[in-house]
N, C-alpha and C positions, 0 to 999 in steps of 0.2 A: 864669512862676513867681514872679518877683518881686513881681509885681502881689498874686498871690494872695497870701505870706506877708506882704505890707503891710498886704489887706485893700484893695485898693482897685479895688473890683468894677468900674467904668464902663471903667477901665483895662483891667482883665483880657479882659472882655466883649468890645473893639474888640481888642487883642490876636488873642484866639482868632477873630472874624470874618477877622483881616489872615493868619491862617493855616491857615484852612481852606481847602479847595480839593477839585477833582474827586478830585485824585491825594492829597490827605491829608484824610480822612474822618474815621477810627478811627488812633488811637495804638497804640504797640506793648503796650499794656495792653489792649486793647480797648476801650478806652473811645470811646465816641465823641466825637471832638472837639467837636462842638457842646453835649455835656451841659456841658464847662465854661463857656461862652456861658451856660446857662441857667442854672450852678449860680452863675456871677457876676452874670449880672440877679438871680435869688433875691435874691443878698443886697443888691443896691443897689435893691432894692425895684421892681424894674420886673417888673409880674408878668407882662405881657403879654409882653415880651423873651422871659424866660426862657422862658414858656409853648409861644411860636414856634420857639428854639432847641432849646426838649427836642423839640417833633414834630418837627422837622429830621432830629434825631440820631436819633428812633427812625427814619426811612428806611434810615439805614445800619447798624440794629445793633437790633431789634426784641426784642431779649432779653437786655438790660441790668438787669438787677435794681434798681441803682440810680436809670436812669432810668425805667423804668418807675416805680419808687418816688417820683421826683420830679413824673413826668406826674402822677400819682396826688393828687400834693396842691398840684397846679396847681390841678387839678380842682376839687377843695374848697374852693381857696382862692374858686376862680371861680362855688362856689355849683352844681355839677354831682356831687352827691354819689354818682350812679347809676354815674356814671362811676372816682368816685375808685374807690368799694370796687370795679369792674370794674380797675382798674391794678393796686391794693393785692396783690387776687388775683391778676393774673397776674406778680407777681412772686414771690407766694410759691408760684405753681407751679414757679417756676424753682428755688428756693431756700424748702423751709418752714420755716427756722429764722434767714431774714431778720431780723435784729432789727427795722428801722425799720420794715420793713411792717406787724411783724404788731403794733409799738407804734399807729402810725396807723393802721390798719384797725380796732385794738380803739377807739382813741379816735373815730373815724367813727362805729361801731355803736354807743358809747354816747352821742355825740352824736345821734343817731338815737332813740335810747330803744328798740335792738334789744340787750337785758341779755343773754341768754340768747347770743348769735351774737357779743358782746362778750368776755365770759367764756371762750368756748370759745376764739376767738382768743387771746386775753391769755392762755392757762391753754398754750398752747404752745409760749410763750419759755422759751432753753434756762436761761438764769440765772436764779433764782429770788431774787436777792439787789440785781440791780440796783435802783439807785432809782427808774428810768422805771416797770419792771417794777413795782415795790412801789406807786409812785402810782398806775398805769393800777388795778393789781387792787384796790386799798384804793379805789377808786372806785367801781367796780363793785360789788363784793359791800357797803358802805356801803346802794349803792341799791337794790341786791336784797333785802338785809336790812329798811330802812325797805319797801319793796313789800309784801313778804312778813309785815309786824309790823301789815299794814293789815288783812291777812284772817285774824287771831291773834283768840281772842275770853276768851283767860283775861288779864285786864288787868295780871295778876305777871306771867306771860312773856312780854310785850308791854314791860312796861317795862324790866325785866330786859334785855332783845335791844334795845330803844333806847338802852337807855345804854351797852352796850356795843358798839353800831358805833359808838360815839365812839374808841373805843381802837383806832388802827390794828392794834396786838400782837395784840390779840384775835383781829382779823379775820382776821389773816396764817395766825395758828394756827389757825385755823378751814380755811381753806383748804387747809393744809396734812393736817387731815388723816382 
């Protein structure tokens, strides 16, 4: 614990190794002890660490939200996109109002240039006010908008709708309603 409020992941990391065990797995949270292994490689940047540690932990606990969340943008980070959104999803079948997931799974699918399976993601966070929320959507309908202003053929409301996906405000109220 100390390690963690210090921030000094490689610590923490060897730590939770020096305390895992057959007979201590999962903590009285459920968690699995090895996700903090991987949640301490994450951040001392050792991908491969963490990556080993989260499949570890899913052995003992396969329906971790978070870790499945975390496998999930191992995944991505490692260049296995098929894979991430396969995690992303099955954490938000555990939980569909996952915040992180269903923030990375929308930024996956627009990294993908899947707008449409973005959108629908992103459109079913429960806060509508958050700033993750506000960026992910202000991104998307942005792109869907320029998309959509390319098959426009009156050049007034072509320009009109380009200048205003400059205005986040716009958009948001568009969205809304």
């Amino acid at each position: 614990i100390t390690a963690q409020f210090r921030q000094q992941w490689v610590e923490m990391a060897k730590e939770i190794h020096e305390a895992y065990s057959f007979f201590y797995t999962i903590d009285n949270t459920t968690t699995p002890v090895l996700w903090y292994g991987g949640f301490a490689n994450f951040y001392a940047n050792n991908l491969e660490g963490a990556f080993a540690d989260f499949k570890k932990a899913e052995m003992n606990h396969p329906y971790h939200q978070h870790l499945l969340n975390n496998l999930a943008s191992c995944y991505e980070l490692k260049g296995d996109r098929a894979k991430a959104i396969e995690y992303y999803q099955q954490a938000l079948a555990i939980n569909p109002y996952f915040r992180d997931a269903l923030l990375n799974l929308s930024i996956v699918f627009f990294q993908s240039g899947k707008l449409d399976e973005a959108y629908s993601t992103i459109s079913r966070f429960p806060d509508k006010k958050e700033g993750k929320y506000v960026e992910v959507m202000v991104a998307v309908l942005k792109t869907k908008s320029i998309d959509f202003s390319k098959t426009m053929n009156d050049e007034t409301k072509k320009s009109t709708l380009l200048k205003n996906v400059e205005n986040n405000d716009w958009l948001m109220q568009m969205e809304q309603e």
